[in-house]
ZADO-1210 file (C-alpha; in nm, 4 decimals, padded with zeros to 6 digits):
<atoms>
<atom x="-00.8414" y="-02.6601" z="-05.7272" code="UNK" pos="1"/>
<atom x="-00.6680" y="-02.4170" z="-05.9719" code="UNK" pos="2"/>
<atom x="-00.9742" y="-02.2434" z="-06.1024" code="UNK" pos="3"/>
<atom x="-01.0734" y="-02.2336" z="-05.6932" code="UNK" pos="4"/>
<atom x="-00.7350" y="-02.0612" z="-05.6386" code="UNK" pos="5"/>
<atom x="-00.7709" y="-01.7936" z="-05.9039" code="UNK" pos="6"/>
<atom x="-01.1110" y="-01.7009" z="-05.7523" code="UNK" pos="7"/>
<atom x="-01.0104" y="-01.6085" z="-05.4143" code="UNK" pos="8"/>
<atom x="-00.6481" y="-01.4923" z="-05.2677" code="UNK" pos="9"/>
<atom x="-00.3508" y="-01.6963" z="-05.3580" code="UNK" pos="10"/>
<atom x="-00.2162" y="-01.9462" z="-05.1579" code="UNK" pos="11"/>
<atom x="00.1493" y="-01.7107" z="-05.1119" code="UNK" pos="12"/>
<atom x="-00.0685" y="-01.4346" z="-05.0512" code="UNK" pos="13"/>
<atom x="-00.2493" y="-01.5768" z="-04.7547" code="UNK" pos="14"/>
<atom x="-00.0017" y="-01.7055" z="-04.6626" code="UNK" pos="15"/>
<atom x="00.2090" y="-01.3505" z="-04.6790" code="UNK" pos="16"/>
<atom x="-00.1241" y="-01.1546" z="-04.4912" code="UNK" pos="17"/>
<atom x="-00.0603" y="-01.4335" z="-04.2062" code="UNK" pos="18"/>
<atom x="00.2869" y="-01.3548" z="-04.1678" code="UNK" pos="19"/>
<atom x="00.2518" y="-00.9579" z="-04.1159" code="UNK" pos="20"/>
<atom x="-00.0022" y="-01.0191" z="-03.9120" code="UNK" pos="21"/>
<atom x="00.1417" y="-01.2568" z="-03.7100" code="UNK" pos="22"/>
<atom x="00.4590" y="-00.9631" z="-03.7296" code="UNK" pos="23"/>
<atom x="00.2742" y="-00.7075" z="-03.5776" code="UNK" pos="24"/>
<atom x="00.0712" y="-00.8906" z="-03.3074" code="UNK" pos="25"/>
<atom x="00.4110" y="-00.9738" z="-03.1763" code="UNK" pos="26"/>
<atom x="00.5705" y="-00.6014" z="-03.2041" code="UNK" pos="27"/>
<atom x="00.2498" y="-00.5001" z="-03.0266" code="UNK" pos="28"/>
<atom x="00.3106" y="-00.7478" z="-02.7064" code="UNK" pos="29"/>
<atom x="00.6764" y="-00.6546" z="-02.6928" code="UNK" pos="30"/>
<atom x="00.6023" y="-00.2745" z="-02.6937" code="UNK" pos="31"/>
<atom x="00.3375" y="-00.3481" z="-02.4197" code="UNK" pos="32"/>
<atom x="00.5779" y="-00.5275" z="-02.2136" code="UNK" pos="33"/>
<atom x="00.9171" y="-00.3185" z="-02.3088" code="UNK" pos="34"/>
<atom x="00.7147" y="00.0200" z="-02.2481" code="UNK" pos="35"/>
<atom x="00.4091" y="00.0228" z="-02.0226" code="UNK" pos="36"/>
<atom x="00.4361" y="-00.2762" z="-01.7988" code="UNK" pos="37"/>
<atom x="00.7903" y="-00.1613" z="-01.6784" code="UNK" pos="38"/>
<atom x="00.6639" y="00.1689" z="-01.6404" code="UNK" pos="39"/>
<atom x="00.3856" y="00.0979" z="-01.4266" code="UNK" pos="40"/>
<atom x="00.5955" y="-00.1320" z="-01.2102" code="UNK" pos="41"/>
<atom x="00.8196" y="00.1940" z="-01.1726" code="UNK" pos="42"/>
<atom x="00.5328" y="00.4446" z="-01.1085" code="UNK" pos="43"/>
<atom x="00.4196" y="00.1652" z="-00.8325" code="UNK" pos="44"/>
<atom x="00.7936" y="00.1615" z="-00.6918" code="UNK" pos="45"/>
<atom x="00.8061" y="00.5373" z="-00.6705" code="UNK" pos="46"/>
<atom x="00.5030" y="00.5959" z="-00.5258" code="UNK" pos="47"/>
<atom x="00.6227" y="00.3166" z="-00.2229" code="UNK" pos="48"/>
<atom x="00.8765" y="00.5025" z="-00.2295" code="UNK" pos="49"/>
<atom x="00.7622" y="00.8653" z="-00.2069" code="UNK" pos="50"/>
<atom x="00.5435" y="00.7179" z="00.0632" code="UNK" pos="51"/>
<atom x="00.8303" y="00.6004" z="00.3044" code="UNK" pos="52"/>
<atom x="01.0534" y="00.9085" z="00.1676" code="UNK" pos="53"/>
<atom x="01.0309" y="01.1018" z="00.4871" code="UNK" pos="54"/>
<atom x="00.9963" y="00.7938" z="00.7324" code="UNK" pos="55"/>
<atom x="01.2676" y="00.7746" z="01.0134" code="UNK" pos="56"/>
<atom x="01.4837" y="00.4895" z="01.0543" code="UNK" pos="57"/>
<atom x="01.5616" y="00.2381" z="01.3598" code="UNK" pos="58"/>
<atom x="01.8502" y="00.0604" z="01.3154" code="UNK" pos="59"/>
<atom x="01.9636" y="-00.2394" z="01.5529" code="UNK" pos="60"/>
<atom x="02.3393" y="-00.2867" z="01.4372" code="UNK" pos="61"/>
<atom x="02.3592" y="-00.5403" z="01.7367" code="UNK" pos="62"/>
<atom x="02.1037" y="-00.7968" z="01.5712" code="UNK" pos="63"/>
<atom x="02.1337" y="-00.7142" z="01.2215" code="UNK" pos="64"/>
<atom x="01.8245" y="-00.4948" z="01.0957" code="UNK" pos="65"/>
<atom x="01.6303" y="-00.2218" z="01.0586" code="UNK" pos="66"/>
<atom x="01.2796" y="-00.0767" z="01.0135" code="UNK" pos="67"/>
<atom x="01.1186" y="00.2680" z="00.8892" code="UNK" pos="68"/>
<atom x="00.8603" y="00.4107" z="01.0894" code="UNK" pos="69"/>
<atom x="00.6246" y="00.7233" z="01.0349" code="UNK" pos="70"/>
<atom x="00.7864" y="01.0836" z="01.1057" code="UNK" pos="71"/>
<atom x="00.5151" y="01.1787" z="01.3712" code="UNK" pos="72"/>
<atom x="00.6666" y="00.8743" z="01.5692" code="UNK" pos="73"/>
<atom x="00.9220" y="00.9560" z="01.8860" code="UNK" pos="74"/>
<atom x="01.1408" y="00.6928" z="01.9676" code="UNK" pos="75"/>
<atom x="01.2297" y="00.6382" z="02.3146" code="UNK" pos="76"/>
<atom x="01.4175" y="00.4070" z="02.5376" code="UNK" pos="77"/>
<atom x="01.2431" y="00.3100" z="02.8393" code="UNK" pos="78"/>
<atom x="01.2598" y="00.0462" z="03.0981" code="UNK" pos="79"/>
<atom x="01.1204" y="-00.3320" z="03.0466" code="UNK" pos="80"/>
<atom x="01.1541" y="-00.4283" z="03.4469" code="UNK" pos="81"/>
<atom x="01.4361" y="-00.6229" z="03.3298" code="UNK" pos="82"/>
<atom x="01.2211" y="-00.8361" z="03.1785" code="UNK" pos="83"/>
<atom x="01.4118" y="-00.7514" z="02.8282" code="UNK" pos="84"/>
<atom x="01.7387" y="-00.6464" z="02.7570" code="UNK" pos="85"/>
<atom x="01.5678" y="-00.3353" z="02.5459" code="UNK" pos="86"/>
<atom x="01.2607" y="-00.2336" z="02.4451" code="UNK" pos="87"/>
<atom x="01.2626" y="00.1142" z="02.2008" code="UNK" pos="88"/>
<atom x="00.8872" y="00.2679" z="02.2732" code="UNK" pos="89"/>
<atom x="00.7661" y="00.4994" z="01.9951" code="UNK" pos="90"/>
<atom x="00.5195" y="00.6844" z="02.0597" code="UNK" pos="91"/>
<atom x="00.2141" y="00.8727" z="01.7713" code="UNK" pos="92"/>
<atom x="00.2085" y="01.1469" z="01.8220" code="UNK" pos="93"/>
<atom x="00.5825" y="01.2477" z="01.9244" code="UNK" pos="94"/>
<atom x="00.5246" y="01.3206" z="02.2736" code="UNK" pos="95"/>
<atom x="00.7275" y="01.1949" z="02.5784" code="UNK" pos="96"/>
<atom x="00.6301" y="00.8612" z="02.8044" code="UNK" pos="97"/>
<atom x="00.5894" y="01.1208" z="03.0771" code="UNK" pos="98"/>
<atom x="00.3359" y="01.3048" z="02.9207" code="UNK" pos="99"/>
<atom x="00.1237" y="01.0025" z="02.8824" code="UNK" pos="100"/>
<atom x="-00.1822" y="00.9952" z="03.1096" code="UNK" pos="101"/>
<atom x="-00.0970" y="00.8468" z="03.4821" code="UNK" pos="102"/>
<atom x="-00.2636" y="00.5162" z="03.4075" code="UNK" pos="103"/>
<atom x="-00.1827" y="00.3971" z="03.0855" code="UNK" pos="104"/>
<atom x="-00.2827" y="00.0458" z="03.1338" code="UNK" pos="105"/>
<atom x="-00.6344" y="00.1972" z="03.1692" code="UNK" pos="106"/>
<atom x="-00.6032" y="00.2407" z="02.7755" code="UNK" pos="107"/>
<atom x="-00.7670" y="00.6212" z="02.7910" code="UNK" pos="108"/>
<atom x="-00.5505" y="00.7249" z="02.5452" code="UNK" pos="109"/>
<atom x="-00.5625" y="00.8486" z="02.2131" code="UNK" pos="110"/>
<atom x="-00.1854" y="00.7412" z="02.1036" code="UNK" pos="111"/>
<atom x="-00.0612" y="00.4407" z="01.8818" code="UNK" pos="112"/>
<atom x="00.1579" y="00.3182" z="02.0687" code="UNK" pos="113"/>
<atom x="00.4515" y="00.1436" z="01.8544" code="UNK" pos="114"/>
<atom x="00.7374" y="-00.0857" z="02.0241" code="UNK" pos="115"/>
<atom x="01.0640" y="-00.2956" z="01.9416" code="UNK" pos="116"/>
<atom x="01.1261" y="-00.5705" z="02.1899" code="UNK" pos="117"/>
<atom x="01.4862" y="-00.7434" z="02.1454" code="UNK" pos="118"/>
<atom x="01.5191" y="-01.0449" z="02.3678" code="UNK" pos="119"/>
<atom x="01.8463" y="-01.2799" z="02.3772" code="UNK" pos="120"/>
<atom x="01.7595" y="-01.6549" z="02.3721" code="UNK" pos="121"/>
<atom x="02.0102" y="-01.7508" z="02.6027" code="UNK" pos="122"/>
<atom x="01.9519" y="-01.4749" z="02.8755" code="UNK" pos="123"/>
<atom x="01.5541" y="-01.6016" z="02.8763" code="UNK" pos="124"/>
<atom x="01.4491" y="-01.8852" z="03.1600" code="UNK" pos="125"/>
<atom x="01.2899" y="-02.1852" z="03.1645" code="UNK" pos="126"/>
<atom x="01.0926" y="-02.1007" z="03.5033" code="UNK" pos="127"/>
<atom x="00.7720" y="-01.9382" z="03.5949" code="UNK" pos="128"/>
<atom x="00.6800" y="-01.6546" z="03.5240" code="UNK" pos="129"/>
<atom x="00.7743" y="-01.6901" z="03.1506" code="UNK" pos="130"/>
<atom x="00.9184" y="-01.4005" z="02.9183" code="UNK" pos="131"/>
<atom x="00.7529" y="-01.1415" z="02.7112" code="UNK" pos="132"/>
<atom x="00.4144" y="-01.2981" z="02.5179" code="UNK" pos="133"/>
<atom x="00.4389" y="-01.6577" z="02.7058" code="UNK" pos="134"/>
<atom x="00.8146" y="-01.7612" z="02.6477" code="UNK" pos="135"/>
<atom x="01.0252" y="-01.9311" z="02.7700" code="UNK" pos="136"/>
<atom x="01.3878" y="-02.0146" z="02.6338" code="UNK" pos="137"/>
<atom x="01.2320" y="-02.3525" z="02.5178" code="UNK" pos="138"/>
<atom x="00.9262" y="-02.2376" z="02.3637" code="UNK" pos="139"/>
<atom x="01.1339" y="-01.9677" z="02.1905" code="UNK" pos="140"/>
<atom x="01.4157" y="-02.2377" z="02.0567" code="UNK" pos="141"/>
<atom x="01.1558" y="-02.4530" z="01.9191" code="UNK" pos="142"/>
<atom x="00.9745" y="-02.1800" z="01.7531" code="UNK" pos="143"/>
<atom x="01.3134" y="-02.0393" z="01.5932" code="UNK" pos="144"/>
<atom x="01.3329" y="-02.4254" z="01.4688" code="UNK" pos="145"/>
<atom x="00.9385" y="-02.4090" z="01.3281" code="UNK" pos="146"/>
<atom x="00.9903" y="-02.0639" z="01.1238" code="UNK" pos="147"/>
<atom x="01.2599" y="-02.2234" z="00.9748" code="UNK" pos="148"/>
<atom x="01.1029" y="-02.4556" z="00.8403" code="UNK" pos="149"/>
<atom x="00.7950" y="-02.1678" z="00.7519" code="UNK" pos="150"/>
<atom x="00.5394" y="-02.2568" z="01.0179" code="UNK" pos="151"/>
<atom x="00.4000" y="-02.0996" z="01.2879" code="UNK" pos="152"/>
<atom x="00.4569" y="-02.2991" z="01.5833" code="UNK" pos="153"/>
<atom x="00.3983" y="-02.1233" z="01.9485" code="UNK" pos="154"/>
<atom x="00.0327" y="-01.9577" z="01.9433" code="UNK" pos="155"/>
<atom x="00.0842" y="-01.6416" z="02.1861" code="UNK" pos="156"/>
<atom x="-00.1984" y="-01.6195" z="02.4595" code="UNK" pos="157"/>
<atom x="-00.5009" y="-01.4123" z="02.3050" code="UNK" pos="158"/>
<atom x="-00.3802" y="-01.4314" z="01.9442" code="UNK" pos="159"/>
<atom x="-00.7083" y="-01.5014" z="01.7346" code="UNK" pos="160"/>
<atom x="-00.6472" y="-01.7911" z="01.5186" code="UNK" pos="161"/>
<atom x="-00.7354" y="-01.6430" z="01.2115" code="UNK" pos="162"/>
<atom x="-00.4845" y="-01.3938" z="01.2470" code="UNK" pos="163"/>
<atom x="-00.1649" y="-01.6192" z="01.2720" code="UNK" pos="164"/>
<atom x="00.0350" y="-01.6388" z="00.9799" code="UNK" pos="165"/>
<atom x="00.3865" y="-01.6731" z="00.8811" code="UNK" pos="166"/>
<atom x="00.5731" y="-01.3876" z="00.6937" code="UNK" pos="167"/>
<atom x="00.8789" y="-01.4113" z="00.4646" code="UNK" pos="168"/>
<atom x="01.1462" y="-01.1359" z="00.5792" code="UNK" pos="169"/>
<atom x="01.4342" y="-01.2167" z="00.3418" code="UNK" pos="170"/>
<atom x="01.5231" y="-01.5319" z="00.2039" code="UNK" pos="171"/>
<atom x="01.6964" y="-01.7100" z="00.4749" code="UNK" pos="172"/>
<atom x="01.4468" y="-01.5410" z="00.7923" code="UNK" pos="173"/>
<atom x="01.1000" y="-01.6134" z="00.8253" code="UNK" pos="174"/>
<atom x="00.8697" y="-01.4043" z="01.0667" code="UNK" pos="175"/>
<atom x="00.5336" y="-01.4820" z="01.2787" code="UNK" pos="176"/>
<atom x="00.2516" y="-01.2225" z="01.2969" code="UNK" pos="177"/>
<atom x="-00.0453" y="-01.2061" z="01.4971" code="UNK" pos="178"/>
<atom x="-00.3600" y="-00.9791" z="01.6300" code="UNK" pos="179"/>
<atom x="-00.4824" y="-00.9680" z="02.0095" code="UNK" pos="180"/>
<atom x="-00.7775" y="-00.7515" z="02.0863" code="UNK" pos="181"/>
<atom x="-00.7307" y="-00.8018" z="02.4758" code="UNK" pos="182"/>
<atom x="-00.5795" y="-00.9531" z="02.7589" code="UNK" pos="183"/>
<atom x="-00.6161" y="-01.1607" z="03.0444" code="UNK" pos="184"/>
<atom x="-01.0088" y="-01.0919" z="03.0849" code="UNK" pos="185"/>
<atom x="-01.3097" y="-01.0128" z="02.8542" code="UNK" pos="186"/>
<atom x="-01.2935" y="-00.6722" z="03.0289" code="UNK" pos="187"/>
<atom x="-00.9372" y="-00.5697" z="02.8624" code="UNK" pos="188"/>
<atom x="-00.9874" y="-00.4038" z="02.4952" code="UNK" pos="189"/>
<atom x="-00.6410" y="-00.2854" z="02.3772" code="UNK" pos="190"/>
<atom x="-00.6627" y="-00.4103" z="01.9672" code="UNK" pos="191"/>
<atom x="-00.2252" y="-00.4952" z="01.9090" code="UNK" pos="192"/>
<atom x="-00.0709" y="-00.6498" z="01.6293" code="UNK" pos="193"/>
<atom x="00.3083" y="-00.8061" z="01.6622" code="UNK" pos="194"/>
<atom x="00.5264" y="-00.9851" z="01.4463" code="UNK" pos="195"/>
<atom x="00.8042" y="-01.2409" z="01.5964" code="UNK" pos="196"/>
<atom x="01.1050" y="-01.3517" z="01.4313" code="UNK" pos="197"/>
<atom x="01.4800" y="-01.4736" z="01.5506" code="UNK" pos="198"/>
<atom x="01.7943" y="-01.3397" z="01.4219" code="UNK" pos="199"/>
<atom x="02.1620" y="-01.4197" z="01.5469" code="UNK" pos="200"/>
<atom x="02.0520" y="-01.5124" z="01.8578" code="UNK" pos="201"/>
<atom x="01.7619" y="-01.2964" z="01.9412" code="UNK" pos="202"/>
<atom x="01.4006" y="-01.2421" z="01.9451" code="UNK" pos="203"/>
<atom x="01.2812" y="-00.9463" z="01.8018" code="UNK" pos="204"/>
<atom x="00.8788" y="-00.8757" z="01.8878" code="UNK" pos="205"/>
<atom x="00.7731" y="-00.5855" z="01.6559" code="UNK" pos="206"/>
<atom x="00.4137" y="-00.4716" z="01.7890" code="UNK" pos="207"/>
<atom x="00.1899" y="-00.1812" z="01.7150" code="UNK" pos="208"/>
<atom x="-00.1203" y="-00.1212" z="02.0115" code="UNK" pos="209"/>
<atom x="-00.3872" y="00.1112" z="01.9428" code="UNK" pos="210"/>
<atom x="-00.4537" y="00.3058" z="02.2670" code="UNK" pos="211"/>
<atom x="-00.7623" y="00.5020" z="02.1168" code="UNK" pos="212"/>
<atom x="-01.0159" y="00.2814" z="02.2461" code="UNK" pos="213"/>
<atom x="-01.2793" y="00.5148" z="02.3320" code="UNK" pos="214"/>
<atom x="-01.2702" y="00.6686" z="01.9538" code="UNK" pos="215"/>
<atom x="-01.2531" y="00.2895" z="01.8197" code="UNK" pos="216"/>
<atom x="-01.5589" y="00.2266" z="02.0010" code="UNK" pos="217"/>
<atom x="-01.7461" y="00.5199" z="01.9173" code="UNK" pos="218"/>
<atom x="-01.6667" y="00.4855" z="01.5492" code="UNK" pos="219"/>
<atom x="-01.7191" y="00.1036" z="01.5100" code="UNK" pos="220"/>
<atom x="-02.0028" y="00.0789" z="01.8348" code="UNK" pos="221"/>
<atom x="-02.1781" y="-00.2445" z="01.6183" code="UNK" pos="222"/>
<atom x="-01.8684" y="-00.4157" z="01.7528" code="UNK" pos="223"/>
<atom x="-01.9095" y="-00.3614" z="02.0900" code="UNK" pos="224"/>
<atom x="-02.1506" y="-00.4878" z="02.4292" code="UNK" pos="225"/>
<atom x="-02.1691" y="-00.4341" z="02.7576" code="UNK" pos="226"/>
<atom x="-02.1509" y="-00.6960" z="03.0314" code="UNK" pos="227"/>
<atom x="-02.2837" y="-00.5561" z="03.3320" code="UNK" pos="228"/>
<atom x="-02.2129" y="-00.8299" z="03.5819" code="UNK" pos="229"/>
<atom x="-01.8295" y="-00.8315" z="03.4907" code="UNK" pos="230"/>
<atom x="-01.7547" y="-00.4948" z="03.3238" code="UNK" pos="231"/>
<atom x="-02.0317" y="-00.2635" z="03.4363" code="UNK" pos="232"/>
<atom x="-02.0718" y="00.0037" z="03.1987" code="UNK" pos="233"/>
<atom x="-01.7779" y="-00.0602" z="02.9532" code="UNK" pos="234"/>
<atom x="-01.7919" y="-00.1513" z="02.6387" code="UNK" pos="235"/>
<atom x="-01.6354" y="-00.4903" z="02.5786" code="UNK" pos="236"/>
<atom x="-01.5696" y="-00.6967" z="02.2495" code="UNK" pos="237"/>
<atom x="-01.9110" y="-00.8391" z="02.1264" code="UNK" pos="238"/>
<atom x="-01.6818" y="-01.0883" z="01.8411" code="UNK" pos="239"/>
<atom x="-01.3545" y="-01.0277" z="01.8650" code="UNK" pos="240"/>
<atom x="-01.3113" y="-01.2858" z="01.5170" code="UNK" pos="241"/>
<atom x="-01.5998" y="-01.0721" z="01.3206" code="UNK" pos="242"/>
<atom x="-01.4202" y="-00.7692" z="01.3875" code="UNK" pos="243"/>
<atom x="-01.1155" y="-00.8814" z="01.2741" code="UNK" pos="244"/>
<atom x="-01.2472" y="-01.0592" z="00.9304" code="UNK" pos="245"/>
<atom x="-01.3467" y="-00.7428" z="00.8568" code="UNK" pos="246"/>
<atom x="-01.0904" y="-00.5423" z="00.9216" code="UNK" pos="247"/>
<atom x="-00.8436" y="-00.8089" z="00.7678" code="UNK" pos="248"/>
<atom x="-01.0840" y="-00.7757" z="00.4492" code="UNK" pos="249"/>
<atom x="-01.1133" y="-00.4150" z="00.4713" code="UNK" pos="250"/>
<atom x="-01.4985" y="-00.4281" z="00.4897" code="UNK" pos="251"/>
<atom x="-01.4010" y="-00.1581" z="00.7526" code="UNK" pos="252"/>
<atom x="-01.3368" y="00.2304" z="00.6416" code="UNK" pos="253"/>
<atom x="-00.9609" y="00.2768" z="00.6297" code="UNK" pos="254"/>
<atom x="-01.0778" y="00.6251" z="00.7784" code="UNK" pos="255"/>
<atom x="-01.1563" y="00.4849" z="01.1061" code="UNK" pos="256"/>
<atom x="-00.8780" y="00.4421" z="01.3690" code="UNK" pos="257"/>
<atom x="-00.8924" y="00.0958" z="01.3653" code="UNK" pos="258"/>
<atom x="-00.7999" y="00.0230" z="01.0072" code="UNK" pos="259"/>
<atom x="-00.5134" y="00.3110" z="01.0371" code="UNK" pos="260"/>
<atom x="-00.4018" y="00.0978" z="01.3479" code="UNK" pos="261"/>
<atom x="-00.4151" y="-00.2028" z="01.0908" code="UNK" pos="262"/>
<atom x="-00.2569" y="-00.0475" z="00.7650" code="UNK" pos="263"/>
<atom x="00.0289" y="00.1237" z="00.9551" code="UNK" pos="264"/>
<atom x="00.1770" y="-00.2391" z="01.1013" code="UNK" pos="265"/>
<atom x="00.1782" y="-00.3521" z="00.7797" code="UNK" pos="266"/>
<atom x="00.3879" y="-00.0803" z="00.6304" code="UNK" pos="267"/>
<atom x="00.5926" y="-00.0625" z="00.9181" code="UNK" pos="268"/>
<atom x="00.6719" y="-00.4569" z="00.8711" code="UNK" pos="269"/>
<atom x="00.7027" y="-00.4217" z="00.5214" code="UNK" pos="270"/>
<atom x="00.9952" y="-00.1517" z="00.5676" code="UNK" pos="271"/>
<atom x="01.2838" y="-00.4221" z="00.7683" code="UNK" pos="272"/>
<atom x="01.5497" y="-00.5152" z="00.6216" code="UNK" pos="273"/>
<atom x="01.7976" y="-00.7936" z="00.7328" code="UNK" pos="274"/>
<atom x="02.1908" y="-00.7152" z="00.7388" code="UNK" pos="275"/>
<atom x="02.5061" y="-00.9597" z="00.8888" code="UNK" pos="276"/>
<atom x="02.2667" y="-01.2463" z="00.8002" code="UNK" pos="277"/>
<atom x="02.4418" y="-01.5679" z="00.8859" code="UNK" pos="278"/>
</atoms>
């Protein structure tokens, strides 16, 4: 074993090599996590950041939060038909509700069409017809008891299943979101995205409509059919779920309106934050 030894690098030796190795492996990982992960994490931070830098701010000091929104966004109050006890409409771009076309329900126009719809629990009624999105003041206790407990609970009417899902706010609110593409028949296209959640008493809809239709269906036309003996001539959803699997999945270009519908609501959501929390 001793002549073996003499031939080749001594036991200490090896053993020595192995340790200053072993040395500066380990000063290699802690400069890579002391200098450039935290750095990147920062450069990611400021560039969120930089993004929202010039967004405007909605506050709702009576609830308890607040929300950033794009600068070419005009709030406005407008009436609900006392359905709600307020409803903030922004409109892209900033123009006023009255210079919207006559007939906005007809959907002919080229605005996204961003609101904030506070609603309080005890104000809403049990009776027909129901509150905003299907509620009633039952449905909308037992759903503030479901997100609690981080589930969905209530499906909205028209919400595509595959868009339900249930969103963390803070750490002691949970929030619902969901995508409808139309309403009521297979005639309506109006593409919306919401998001639900209860604070001190309220519910708060968040929602985002895209009232470009007609450039949504000339830039995405695979997506679309006509049904002549209950639309006529309009286009009308040919798969509601395709289309939004592939937006979801951004198979879609994030050039078109639809997917700057899409991206915006999630920004917009991922700007609240929760104050006089319970």
């Amino acid at each position: 074993m001793k002549s073996y030894l003499n031939k080749g690098i001594s036991t200490p030796l090896a053993i020595g090599i192995i340790l200053v190795l072993a040395v500066i492996v380990a000063g290699i990982t802690l400069a890579y996590q002391y200098w450039w992960v935290p750095k990147a994490e920062i450069e990611l931070e400021e560039t969120q950041k930089d993004e929202f830098a010039d967004w405007k701010v909605f506050t709702d000091d009576k609830v308890g939060y607040s929300l950033k929104y794009p600068p070419d966004l005009k709030a406005e109050q407008v009436s609900a038909n006392k359905i709600s006890e307020n409803i903030t409409r922004i409109i892209l771009p900033a123009v006023s509700a009255a210079g919207l076309p006559p007939n906005t329900w007809g959907f002919k126009s080229d605005y996204l069409v961003f609101s904030i719809d506070r609603e309080k629990i005890s104000d809403m009624s049990d009776e027909y017809p129901p509150s905003i999105l299907g509620y009633t003041k039952e449905i909308a206790l037992q759903d503030e008891e479901s997100l609690k407990n981080g589930q969905f609970g209530y499906s909205p009417p028209f919400s595509l299943k595959a868009s339900q899902k249930v969103v963390k706010i803070d750490d002691k609110i949970w929030g619902k979101e969901f995508t409808t593409l139309g309403q009521i028949d297979i005639c309506n296209v109006l593409p919306t995205r919401e998001l639900i959640f209860f604070k001190n008493s309220y519910k708060i809809v968040v929602s985002l409509q895209a009232w470009a239709i007609n450039k949504i269906k000339t830039e995405l036309p695979q997506y679309f059919e006509t049904n002549q003996e209950s639309c006529g001539d309009s286009l009308i959803w040919a798969n509601q779920n395709q289309f939004y699997n592939d937006l979801a999945n951004g198979i879609i270009s994030s050039e078109t309106e639809a997917e700057i519908w899409y991206n915006t609501f999630d920004k917009i959501v991922s700007t609240i934050e929760l104050f006089n929390t319970p």
